[in-house]
Phi, psi and omega in degrees: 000145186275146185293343189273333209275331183280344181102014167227080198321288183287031161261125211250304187223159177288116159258151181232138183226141205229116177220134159274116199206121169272147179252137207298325182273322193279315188092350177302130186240143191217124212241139174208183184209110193275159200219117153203155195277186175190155171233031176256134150289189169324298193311333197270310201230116171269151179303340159323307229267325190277344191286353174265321188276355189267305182286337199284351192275318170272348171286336169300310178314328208248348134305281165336316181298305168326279173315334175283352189245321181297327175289188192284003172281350204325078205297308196285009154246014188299164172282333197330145129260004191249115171300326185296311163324292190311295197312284216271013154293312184257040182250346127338297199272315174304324193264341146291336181293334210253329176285336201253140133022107169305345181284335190295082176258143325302161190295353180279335192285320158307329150288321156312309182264016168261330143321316198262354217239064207271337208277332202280318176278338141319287137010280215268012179260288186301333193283172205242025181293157171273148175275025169196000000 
Protein backbone atom coordinates (compact mmCIF):
# COMPACT_ATOMS: atom_id res chain seq x y z
CA UNK A 1 0.00 0.00 0.00
CA UNK A 2 1.36 3.41 -0.75
CA UNK A 3 2.25 5.74 2.00
CA UNK A 4 0.18 8.54 0.78
CA UNK A 5 -2.68 6.42 0.59
CA UNK A 6 -2.58 5.53 4.43
CA UNK A 7 -2.16 9.27 5.32
CA UNK A 8 1.09 9.20 5.88
CA UNK A 9 3.14 11.09 3.22
CA UNK A 10 6.92 10.59 4.78
CA UNK A 11 7.03 7.27 5.82
CA UNK A 12 9.59 5.35 3.95
CA UNK A 13 9.61 2.40 6.14
CA UNK A 14 8.14 -0.41 8.88
CA UNK A 15 10.44 -1.60 11.42
CA UNK A 16 8.89 -4.54 13.35
CA UNK A 17 11.20 -5.29 16.74
CA UNK A 18 10.65 -8.92 18.51
CA UNK A 19 11.32 -8.73 22.28
CA UNK A 20 11.29 -11.49 24.75
CA UNK A 21 11.29 -10.31 28.35
CA UNK A 22 10.89 -12.72 31.63
CA UNK A 23 9.56 -11.60 34.67
CA UNK A 24 12.45 -11.77 37.46
CA UNK A 25 9.37 -12.59 40.18
CA UNK A 26 6.92 -14.70 38.65
CA UNK A 27 9.39 -16.37 35.88
CA UNK A 28 6.49 -15.69 32.93
CA UNK A 29 8.03 -15.10 29.82
CA UNK A 30 6.35 -12.76 27.56
CA UNK A 31 7.02 -12.59 24.00
CA UNK A 32 5.77 -9.73 22.02
CA UNK A 33 6.43 -7.81 18.50
CA UNK A 34 6.63 -3.63 18.53
CA UNK A 35 5.74 -2.31 15.08
CA UNK A 36 7.02 1.72 14.01
CA UNK A 37 7.04 3.77 11.24
CA UNK A 38 9.91 5.89 10.29
CA UNK A 39 10.81 8.31 7.65
CA UNK A 40 14.66 7.28 7.22
CA UNK A 41 15.29 5.37 4.53
CA UNK A 42 18.04 2.09 3.64
CA UNK A 43 20.24 4.91 3.39
CA UNK A 44 19.79 7.32 6.48
CA UNK A 45 19.42 4.36 8.99
CA UNK A 46 20.64 0.78 9.17
CA UNK A 47 18.28 -1.55 10.72
CA UNK A 48 20.84 -1.91 13.66
CA UNK A 49 21.09 1.75 14.02
CA UNK A 50 16.85 1.95 14.13
CA UNK A 51 16.63 -1.44 16.04
CA UNK A 52 18.65 0.91 19.00
CA UNK A 53 16.28 3.69 18.67
CA UNK A 54 13.52 1.68 18.87
CA UNK A 55 14.68 -0.08 22.32
CA UNK A 56 16.08 2.94 23.48
CA UNK A 57 12.55 4.82 22.86
CA UNK A 58 11.15 1.97 25.19
CA UNK A 59 13.46 2.23 27.93
CA UNK A 60 12.81 6.07 28.26
CA UNK A 61 8.74 4.85 28.41
CA UNK A 62 9.23 2.61 30.57
CA UNK A 63 11.32 4.82 32.95
CA UNK A 64 8.96 7.28 32.75
CA UNK A 65 6.05 5.09 33.00
CA UNK A 66 7.90 3.99 36.37
CA UNK A 67 8.06 7.01 37.79
CA UNK A 68 4.42 7.74 37.10
CA UNK A 69 2.95 4.71 38.92
CA UNK A 70 5.65 4.26 41.78
CA UNK A 71 4.76 7.33 42.97
CA UNK A 72 2.39 9.07 45.06
CA UNK A 73 0.64 9.10 41.66
CA UNK A 74 -0.04 5.72 41.21
CA UNK A 75 -1.45 6.16 37.56
CA UNK A 76 -2.12 2.36 36.87
CA UNK A 77 -5.13 2.44 39.79
CA UNK A 78 -6.78 5.44 39.09
CA UNK A 79 -10.33 5.43 39.07
CA UNK A 80 -10.71 7.97 36.18
CA UNK A 81 -13.19 7.20 33.80
CA UNK A 82 -13.00 9.84 31.39
CA UNK A 83 -9.89 9.29 28.65
CA UNK A 84 -9.30 12.97 28.47
CA UNK A 85 -8.75 13.11 32.00
CA UNK A 86 -6.35 10.36 32.40
CA UNK A 87 -4.41 11.97 28.88
CA UNK A 88 -4.07 15.23 30.36
CA UNK A 89 -3.35 14.28 33.81
CA UNK A 90 -0.76 12.33 32.60
CA UNK A 91 0.38 15.00 30.05
CA UNK A 92 0.71 17.19 33.62
CA UNK A 93 3.00 14.59 35.74
CA UNK A 94 5.43 14.30 32.37
CA UNK A 95 5.59 17.45 32.60
CA UNK A 96 6.36 17.80 36.03
CA UNK A 97 8.85 14.74 36.00
CA UNK A 98 10.61 16.52 32.93
CA UNK A 99 10.74 20.21 35.63
CA UNK A 100 11.75 19.06 38.74
CA UNK A 101 15.25 18.86 39.26
CA UNK A 102 17.25 15.35 39.25
CA UNK A 103 19.03 15.87 42.46
CA UNK A 104 15.05 15.24 44.42
CA UNK A 105 15.55 11.54 45.15
CA UNK A 106 12.82 9.92 46.03
CA UNK A 107 10.39 12.02 43.85
CA UNK A 108 7.95 12.55 47.56
CA UNK A 109 10.91 14.69 48.33
CA UNK A 110 10.32 16.74 45.85
CA UNK A 111 6.58 16.92 46.59
CA UNK A 112 7.36 17.65 50.04
CA UNK A 113 9.53 20.36 49.43
CA UNK A 114 7.29 22.17 46.99
CA UNK A 115 4.61 22.10 49.10
CA UNK A 116 6.30 23.46 51.99
CA UNK A 117 8.36 25.77 49.45
CA UNK A 118 4.85 27.31 46.98
CA UNK A 119 7.17 30.91 45.86
CA UNK A 120 9.95 27.52 44.82
CA UNK A 121 7.01 25.91 42.89
CA UNK A 122 5.90 28.76 41.15
CA UNK A 123 9.15 29.40 40.19
CA UNK A 124 10.49 26.23 39.16
CA UNK A 125 6.84 26.40 36.80
CA UNK A 126 7.88 29.60 35.17
CA UNK A 127 11.10 28.74 34.32
CA UNK A 128 12.59 28.58 31.04
CA UNK A 129 15.17 25.46 31.59
CA UNK A 130 14.60 22.88 28.75
CA UNK A 131 12.30 19.89 29.78
CA UNK A 132 14.65 17.18 27.90
Amino acid sequence: MEAESCGMPYSRRVVSIYRKSTNKKTGKVTIDTRYFITSLDDHQASAEHLERLGRGHWSVENKNHWRRDATLWREDATRLRTPKAAFNLALLRNALLALIPPEFKPLATAFEHYNRHSTAAIALLKSTRPLI
